[in-house]
N, C-alpha and C positions, 0 to 999 in steps of 0.2 A: 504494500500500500504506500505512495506515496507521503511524504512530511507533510504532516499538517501545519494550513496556513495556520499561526497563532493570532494573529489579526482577526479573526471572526472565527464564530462559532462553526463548527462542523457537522454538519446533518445528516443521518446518513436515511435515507429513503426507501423504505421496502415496500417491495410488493409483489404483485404473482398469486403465490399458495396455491395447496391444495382440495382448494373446494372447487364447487361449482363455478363460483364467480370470478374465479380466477381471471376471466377477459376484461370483466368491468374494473377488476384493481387493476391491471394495466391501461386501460383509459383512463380511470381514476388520475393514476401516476401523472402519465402523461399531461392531462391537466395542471397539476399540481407542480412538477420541477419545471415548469415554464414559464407559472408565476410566482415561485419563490424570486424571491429579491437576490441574486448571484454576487451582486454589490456587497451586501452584506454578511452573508452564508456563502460556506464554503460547501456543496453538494456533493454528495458519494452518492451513487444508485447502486441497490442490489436485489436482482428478481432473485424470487424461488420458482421454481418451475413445478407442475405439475403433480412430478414425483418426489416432490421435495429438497431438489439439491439446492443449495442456495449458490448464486453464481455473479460475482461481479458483472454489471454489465454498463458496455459504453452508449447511453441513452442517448434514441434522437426519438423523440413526443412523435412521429410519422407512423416510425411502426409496429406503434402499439396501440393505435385508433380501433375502435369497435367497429364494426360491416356487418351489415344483415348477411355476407359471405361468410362470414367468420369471425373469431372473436379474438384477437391478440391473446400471444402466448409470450412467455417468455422462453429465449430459445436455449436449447439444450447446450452444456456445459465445452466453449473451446478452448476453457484456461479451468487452473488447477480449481478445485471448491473451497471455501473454507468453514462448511459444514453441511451433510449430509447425511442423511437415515439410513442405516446401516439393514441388514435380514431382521427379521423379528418387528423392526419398527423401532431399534434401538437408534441415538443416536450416537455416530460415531465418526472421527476424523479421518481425511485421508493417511497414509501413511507419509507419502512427499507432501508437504504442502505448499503452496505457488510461495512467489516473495512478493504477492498482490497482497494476500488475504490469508486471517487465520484468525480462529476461533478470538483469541487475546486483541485482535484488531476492534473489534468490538469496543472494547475500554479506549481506542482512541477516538469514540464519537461524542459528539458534546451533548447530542440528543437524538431520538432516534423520530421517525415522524413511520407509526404503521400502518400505510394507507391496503391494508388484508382485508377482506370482507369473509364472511362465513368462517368455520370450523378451521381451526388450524391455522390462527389469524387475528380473528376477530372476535375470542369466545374466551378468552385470556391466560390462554397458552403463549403465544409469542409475548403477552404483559408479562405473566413470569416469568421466564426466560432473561425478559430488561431487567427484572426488579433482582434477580439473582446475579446477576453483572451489574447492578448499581447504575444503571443508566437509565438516565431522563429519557420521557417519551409521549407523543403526543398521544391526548385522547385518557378513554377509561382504565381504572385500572382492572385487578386480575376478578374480584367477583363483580362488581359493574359490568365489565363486559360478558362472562360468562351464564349471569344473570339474564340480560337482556339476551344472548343469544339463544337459550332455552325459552322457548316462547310458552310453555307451561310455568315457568318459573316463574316467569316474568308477572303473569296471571297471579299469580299466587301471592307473591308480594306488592303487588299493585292493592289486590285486594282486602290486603293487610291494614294497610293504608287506608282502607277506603276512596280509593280514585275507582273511578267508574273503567272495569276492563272487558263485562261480555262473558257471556257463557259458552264452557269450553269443555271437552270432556281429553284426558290421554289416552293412548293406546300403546303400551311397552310392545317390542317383540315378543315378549314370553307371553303377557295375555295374549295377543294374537293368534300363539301357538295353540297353546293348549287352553284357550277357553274362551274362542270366535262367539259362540254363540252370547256368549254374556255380555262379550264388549259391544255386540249389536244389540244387545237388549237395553245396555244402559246409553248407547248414542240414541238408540230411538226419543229416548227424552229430549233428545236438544231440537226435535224436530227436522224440519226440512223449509228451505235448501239451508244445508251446512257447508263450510270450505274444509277439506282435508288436505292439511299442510305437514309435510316433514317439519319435527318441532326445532331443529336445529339448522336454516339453511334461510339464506334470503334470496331479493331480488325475482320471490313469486315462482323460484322453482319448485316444481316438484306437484305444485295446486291444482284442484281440482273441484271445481264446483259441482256438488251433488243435489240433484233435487227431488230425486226419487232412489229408494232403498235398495233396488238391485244392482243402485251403481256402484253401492259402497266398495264393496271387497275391490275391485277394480283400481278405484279412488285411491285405498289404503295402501294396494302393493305400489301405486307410481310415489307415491309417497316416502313410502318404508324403501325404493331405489334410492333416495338420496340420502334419507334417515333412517333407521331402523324405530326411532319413535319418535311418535306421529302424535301429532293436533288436530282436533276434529274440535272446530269454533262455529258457534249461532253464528246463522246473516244477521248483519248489523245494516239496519236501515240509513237512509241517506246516502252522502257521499264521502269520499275521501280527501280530507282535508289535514296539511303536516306541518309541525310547527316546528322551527328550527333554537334550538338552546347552546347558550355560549357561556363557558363561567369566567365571573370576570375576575380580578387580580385582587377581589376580595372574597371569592370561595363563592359569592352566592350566582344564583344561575340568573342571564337576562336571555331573554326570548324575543322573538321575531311576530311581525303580525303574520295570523296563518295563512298557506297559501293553499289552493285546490288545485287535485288536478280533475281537468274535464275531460268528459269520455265522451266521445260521440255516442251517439242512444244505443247502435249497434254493435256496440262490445259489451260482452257479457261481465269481462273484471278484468283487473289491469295486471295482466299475468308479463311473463317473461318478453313475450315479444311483444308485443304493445307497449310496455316498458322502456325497450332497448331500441324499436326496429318501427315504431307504430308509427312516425314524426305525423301522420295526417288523420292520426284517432286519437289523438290526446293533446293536453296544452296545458300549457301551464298559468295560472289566474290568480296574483299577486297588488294586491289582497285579494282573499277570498271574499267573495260575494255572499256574508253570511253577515247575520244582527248583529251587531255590537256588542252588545251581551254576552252572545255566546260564541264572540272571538274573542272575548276578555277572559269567560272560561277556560279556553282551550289554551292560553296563554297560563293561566295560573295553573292550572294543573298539569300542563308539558313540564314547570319548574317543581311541582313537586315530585311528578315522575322522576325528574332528573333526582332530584336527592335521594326520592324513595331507594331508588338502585346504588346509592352511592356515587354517582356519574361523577365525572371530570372533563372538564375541557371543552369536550363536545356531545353533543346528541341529538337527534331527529327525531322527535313524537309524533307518532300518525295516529287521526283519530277517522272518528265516523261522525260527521255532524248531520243529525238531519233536524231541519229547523220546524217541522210541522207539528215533533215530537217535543219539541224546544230540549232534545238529547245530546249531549255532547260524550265519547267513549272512547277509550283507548284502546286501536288497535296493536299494535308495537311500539315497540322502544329499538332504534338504531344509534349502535355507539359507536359507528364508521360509516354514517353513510355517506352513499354516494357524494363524487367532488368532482368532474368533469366541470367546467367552466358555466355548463348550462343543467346540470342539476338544482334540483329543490333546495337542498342547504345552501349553496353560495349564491343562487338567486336568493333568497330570503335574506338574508345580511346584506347582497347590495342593495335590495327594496329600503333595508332600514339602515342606509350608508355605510358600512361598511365594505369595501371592494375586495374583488378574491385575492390580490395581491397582499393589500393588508389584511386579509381572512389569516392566511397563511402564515404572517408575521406575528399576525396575535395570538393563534395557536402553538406556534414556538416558541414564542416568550413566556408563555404557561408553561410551557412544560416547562421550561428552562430552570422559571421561579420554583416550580415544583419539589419539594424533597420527597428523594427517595426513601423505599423504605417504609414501614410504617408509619403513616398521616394522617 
């Protein structure tokens, strides 16, 4: 690895992983080291790829754009690694290792920014990992994000709290093994239509809208493909409306006015490729076109969400407003979400002046101020 400049902080930039979303963190990326401030920060980029190897790489933001063709990858290793999963799923070092990169290179980052979405990333695995090498890092820490990436947990401490989360039933592997008939006995309570979601996996992979009971089992195994346990959540009336939370340099969370997004009448829910690939079924409506009131709600209770979990730094609250019911409800809790230039978080902070450039800046400076460690 080259000397670091001393002159400015050192940042070093992950992304990749191996989940699903592995294409949208390199878009993510992409956005992201192009408006760090270069002037200021000294930038290292490092993909993980697919199957986990982590691998220096010399970054150009072109090709690692998202395409309804395809989804950016990070490309497979043509310099030494300086950390990769070994058989078993252990991890383990190469034997030579490059004079780029090594495990101890690490400790020469001043902070780390980990733009990971899903499992192995974003669920606070790679948090631990920082917090056991004592380095700063942007975003949640190790139970905030694993918290919020379990989206029955999430339920479950929401509820604790008393924030409004929705009725949700689990379904472990094992129930589903040996004892199908019951776990349909007790989903039939939730009624129909229900969405069945892998509990651990974003970005709408894996969903499944059901509205009739022979769809279930179907539902459940595309599901249990991505996770082996699954959320089976009530429809929640209204729409979809996401409030973006920043914590400020005094610990407490400040929020964004909420923004929608609009679906043309003919989508059925805002899955994976409407998402990513829809640009002419969906828009984004900043401020959301909802009461006063109960965009004042959804602002107070995004910030207690964010506490509820413990959150740091950043987070993205997705609720279901519908105004007829004068109901406001929480759908998730994202403690990485999406950052591409024209995502929901960094629209939402430029609505309320802040720009992605300075988004960026002020997210590093958190961390920065940040002690490790128990806080």
């Amino acid at each position: 690895m080259a000397p670091k400049d001393n002159s400015k902080p050192r940042v070093l930039v992950l992304f990749g992983g191996e989940s699903g979303e592995h294409g949208i963190s390199c878009a993510t990326a992409a956005g992201v080291v192009e408006a760090i401030d270069h002037d200021r920060f000294e930038v290292v980029t490092v993909g993980i790829t697919q199957q986990g190897q982590w691998v220096p790489v010399d970054f150009s933001s072109d090709q690692f754009q998202i395409s309804e063709d395809g989804v950016a990858k990070v490309p497979a290793a043509n310099r030494q690694l300086f950390l990769s999963p070994g058989d078993g799923h252990v991890v383990s070092l190469p034997t030579q290792l490059g004079s780029e990169f090594s495990l101890a290179d690490l400790g020469g980052f001043d902070v780390v920014f980990p733009l990971l979405h899903g499992p192995f990333g974003e669920d606070g695995t790679v948090q631990g990992l920082l917090e056991m090498m004592h380095l700063p890092y942007v975003g949640c820490g190790v139970l905030a994000s694993a918290a919020a990436m379990d989206k029955p947990t999430t339920k479950v401490l929401l509820h604790e709290a008393n924030l409004p989360a929705g009725k949700w039933e689990t379904v472990t592997a094992g129930q589903w093994k040996h004892d199908r008939a019951g776990v349909l006995e007790r989903l039939a309570h939730l009624g129909l239509p229900v969405f069945v979601k892998p509990a651990r996996a974003g970005s709408s992979l894996g969903i499944t809208k059901v509205s009739a009971a022979a769809d279930m089992e179907v539902a459940i195994a595309k599901a249990q493909a991505v996770d082996p346990r699954v959320i089976v959540e009530q429809e929640l009336t209204g729409f979809e409306v996401e409030c973006a939370v920043l914590q400020g340099a005094d610990g407490r969370p400040r929020t964004t006015e909420p923004g929608r997004i609009a679906m043309r009448d003919d989508v059925a829910f805002y899955d994976y490729k409407t998402k990513y690939f829809g640009e002419d079924a969906v828009s984004l409506e900043i401020p959301a076109k909802i009461p006063e009131h109960l965009a004042s709600q959804v602002r107070e209770i995004a910030a207690k969400a964010f506490e509820t979990l413990g959150c740091e730094g950043l987070a993205r609250v997705d609720f279901f407003v519908d105004p007829e019911k004068d109901s406001v409800v929480i759908n998730e809790v994202n403690t990485m979400p999406g950052f591409t230039p024209f995502s929901m978080y960094p629209k939402l902070w430029e609505y309320m002046g802040i720009g992605y450039s300075q988004l960026m800046e002020e997210l590093i400076s958190l961390a920065l101020a940040r002690p490790v460690g128990l806080r």
